[in-house]
C-alpha positions as CSV (number, residue, x, y, z in Angstrom):
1,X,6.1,-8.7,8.4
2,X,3.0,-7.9,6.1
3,X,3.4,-7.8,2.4
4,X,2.4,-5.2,0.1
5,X,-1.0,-6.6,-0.5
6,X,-1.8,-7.0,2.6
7,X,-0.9,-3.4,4.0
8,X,-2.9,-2.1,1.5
9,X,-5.8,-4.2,2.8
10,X,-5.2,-3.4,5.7
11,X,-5.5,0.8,5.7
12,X,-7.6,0.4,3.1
13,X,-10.7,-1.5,5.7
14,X,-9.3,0.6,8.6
15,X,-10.7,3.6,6.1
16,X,-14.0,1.4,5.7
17,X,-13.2,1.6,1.9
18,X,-13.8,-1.0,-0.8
19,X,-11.7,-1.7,-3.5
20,X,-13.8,-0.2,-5.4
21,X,-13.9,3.6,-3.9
22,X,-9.9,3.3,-3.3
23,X,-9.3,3.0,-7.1
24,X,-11.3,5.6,-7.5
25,X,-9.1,7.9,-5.3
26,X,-5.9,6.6,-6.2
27,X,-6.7,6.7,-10.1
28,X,-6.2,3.0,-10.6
29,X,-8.2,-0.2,-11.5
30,X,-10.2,-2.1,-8.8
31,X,-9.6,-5.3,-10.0
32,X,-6.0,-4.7,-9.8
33,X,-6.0,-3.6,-6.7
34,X,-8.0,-7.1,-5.6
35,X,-4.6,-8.7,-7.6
36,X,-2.5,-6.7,-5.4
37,X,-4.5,-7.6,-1.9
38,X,-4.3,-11.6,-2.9
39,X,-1.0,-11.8,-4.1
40,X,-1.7,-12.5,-7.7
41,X,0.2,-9.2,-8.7
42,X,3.4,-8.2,-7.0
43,X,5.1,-5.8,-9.6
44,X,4.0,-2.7,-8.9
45,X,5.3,0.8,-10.4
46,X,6.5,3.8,-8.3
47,X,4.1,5.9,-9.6
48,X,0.8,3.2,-8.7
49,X,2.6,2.7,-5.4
50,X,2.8,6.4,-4.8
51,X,-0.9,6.9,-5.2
52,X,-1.8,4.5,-3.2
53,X,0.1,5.5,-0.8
54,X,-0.9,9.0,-1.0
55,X,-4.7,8.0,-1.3
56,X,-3.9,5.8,2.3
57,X,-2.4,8.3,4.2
58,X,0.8,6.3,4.3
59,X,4.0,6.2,2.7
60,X,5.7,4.2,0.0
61,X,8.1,3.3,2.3
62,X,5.5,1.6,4.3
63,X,3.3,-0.4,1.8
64,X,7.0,-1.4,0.4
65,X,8.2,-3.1,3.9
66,X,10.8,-0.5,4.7
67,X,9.5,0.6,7.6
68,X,7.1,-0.6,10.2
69,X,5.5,2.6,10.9
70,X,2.8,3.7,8.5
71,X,3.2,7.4,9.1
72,X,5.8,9.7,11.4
73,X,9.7,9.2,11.5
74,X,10.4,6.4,10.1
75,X,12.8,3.5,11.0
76,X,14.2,1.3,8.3
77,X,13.6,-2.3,8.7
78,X,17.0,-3.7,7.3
79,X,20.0,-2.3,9.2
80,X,21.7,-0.2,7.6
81,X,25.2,-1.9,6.1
């Protein structure tokens, strides 16, 4: 399973976007999202999460590991207890 990081890298390419132009849409630093992408940062807030999300065309749920499925119905990873 892909971590955050690297589902962000991931829709952000398949988008032909550099870190760069994605900050610029999701209102956030480039150089943070580069810490994100490598693993250096891992905290992230709801509200960074939701914009990128929102700026990727996925959800929260996704980038997070919740589900597999970037957009759609959605199944949760985890079975439910």
């Amino acid at each position: 399973m892909d971590d955050f990081g690297t589902r962000i890298k991931k829709h952000r390419e398949r988008r032909g976007w550099t870190m760069r132009e994605l900050a610029r849409i999701a209102h956030v630093d480039a150089s943070w999202i580069c810490r994100l992408e490598t693993g250096e940062r891992r905290n992230i807030s709801l509200e960074a999460a939701t914009r990128l999300a929102l700026a990727l065309g996925v959800s929260v749920d996704y980038l997070a590991g919740i589900t597999e499925r970037s957009q759609g119905r959605h199944e949760p990873v985890v079975a439910s207890v």
